[in-house]
ZADOFI-493970 format. One record per residue: x, y, z of N, C-alpha, C in turn. Coordinates in pm, whole numbers, plus 32768, in hexadecimal, padded with zeros to 4 digits. Layout:
BEGIN
XYZXYZXYZ;...
! end
This chain:
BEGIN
80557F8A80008000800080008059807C8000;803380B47FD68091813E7FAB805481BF801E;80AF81DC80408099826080BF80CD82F1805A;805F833D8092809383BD804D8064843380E2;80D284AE80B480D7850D8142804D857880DD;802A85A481517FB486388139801586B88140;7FF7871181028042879781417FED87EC815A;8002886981727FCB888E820F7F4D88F581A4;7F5B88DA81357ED9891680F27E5888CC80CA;7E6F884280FD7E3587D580E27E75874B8041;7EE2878A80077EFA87537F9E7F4D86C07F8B;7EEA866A7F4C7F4185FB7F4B7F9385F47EA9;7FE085D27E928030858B7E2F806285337DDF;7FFE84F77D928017845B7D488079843F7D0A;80D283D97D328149838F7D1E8120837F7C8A;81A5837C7C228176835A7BA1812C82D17B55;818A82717BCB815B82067BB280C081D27BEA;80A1823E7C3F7FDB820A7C4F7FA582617BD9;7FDB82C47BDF7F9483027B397F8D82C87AB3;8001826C7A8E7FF482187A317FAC81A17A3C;7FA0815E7AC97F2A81017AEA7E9B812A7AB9;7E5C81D67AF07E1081F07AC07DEE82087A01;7E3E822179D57E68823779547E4482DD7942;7E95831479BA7E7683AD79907F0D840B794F;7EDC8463791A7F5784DC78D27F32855B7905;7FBB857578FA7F9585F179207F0386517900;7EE886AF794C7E7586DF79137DF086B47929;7DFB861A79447D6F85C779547D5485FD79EA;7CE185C479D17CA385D27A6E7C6B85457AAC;7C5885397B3A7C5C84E97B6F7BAA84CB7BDC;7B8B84557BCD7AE384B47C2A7B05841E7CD6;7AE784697D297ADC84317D727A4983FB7DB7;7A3383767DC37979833C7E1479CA83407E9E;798C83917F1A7976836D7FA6790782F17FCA;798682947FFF791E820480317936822C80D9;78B181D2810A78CE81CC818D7961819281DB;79558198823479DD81A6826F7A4D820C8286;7A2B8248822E7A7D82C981F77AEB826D81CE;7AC38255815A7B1A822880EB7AC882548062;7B4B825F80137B1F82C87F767B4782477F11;7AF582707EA77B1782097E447B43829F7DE2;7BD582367D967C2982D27D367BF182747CC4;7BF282BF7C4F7BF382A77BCE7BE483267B4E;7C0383157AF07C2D833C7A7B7B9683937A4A;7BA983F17A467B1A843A7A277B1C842E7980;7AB28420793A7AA8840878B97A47846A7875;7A6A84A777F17A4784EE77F7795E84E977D9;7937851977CE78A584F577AC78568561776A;788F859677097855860476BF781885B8763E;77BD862175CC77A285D7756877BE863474DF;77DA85EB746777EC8642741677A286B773EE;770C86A77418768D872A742476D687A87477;7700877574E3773C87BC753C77B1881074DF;77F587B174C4788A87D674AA785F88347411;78158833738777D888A77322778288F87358;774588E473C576D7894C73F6772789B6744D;77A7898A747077D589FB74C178088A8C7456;78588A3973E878B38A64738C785F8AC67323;77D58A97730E77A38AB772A577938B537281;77D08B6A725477B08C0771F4783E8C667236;785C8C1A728178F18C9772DD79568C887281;79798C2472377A068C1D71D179FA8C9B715B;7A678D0A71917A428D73710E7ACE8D4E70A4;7B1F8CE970C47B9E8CF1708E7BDB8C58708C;7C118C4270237C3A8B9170017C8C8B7970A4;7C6C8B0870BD7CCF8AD9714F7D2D8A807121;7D948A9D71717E058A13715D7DF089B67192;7E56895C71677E3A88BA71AF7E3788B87244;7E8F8901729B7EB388FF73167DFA895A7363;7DEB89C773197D798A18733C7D04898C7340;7CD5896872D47C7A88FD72CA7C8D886C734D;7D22886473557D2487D873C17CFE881A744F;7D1D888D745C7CF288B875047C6A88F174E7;7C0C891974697B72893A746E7B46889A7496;7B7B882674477B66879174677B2B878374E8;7BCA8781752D7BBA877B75BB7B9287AE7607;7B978821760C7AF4885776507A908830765A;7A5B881975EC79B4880A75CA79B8877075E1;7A03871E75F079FD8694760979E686837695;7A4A86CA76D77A4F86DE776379EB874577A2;79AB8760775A791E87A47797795D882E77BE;79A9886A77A379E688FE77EB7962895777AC;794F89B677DB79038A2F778C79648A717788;
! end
């Protein structure tokens, strides 16, 4: 079992190797379930947006061609539900 310290702002710190257990990268996010006992179940938050979502946000704001890099982070957004 793996021990990790708190610091005094409340922050814990995931070892790389439980992050790759989870299959997370940088950037991802993580959701935690509170079970009784006070014990947490960790896992890999995924994203749950839909492509309606993801053209309905965009629609009519593009006044100018986007690049490839512009288009992969509009992607990810709207996949990941950001407004």
């Amino acid at each position: 079992m793996t021990s990790l310290a708190v610091t005094m702002k409340g922050q814990v710190t995931l070892k790389r190797d439980l992050l790759q257990h989870l299959g997370i990268k940088p950037g991802e996010r993580i959701e935690f379930d509170k079970l009784p006992g006070g014990e947490l179940r960790v896992k890999a938050a995924r994203p749950t947006g839909t492509i309606d979502k993801f053209i309905g946000r965009h629609a009519g704001k593009i006044k100018k061609p986007l690049t490839i890099s512009e288009m992969n982070e509009i992607a990810a957004s709207g996949w990941a539900g950001e407004e």
